[in-house]
C-alpha positions in Angstrom: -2.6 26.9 -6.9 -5.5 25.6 -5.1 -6.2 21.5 -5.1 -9.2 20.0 -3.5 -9.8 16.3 -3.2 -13.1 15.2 -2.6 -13.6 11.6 -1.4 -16.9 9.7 -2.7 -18.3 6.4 -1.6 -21.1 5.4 -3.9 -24.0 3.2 -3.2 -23.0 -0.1 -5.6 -26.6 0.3 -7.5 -25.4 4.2 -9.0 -21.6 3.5 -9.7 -22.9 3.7 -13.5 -24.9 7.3 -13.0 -21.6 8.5 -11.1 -19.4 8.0 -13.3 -21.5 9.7 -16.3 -22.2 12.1 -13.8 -18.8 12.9 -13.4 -17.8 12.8 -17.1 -20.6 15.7 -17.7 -19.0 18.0 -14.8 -15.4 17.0 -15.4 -16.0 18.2 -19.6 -17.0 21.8 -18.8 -14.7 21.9 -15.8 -11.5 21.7 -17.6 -12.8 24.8 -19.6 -13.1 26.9 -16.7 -10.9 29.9 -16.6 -8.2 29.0 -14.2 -8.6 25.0 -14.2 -5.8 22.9 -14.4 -6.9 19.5 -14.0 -10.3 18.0 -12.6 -9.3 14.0 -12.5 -11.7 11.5 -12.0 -10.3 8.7 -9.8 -12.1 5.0 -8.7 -10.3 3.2 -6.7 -9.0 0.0 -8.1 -10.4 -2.8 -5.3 -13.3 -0.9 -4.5 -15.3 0.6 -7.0 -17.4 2.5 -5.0 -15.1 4.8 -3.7 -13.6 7.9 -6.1 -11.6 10.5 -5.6 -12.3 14.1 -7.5 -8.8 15.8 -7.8 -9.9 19.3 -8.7 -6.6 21.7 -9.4 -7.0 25.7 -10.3 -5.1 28.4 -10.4 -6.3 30.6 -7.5 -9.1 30.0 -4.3 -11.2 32.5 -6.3 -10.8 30.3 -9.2 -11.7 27.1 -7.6 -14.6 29.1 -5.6 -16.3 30.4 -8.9 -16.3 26.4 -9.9 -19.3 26.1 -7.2 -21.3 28.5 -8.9 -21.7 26.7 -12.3 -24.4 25.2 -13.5 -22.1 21.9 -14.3 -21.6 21.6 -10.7 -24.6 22.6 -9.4 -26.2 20.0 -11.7 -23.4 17.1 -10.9 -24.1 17.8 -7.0 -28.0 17.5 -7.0 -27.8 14.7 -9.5 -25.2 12.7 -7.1 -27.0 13.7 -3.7 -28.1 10.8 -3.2 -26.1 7.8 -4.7 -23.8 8.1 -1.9 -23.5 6.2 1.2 -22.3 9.1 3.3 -21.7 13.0 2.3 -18.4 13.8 -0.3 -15.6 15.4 1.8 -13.5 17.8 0.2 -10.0 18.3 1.6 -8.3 21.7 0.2 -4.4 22.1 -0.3 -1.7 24.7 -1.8 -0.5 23.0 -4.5 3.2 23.4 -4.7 4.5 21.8 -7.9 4.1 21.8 -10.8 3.8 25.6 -10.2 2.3 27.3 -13.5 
């Protein structure tokens, strides 16, 4: 299992869009073949900060994720709300396994 967490800080003025933004991509990514769970996470005492928690089944599974057009839409649509670029940390997920 492959988990990525991608850490966003959004400008105060786009929270709204992100957060739709996010609903749109997070729908059709929990109906990808392989997906376990694509969370979306805002951080309690600072609302501009989220944290993406993306889990699939294999790298090749999380890899064909970039290529849909849900994502590719979500990241052009987001480019710019951000104060500085979404940084994704991978891990092997170890439990739950399957």
């Amino acid at each position: 299992m492959q988990v990525t967490l991608v850490h966003v800080v959004v400008k105060s003025e786009f929270i709204e869009n992100f957060i739709e933004a996010c609903r749109l991509n997070h729908e059709s990514s929990i109906a990808e073949p392989g997906n376990f769970r694509f969370d979306i996470l805002q951080l309690e005492d600072d609302p501009c900060k989220f944290v993406l928690y993306e889990s699939y089944k294999s790298k090749e599974d999380a890899a064909k994720h970039k290529d849909t057009l849900h994502y590719l839409t979500w990241r052009e649509s987001v480019a710019n709300w951000m104060t500085i670029p979404r940084q994704g940390v991978i891990y092997r997920g170890l439990f739950p396994n399957e």
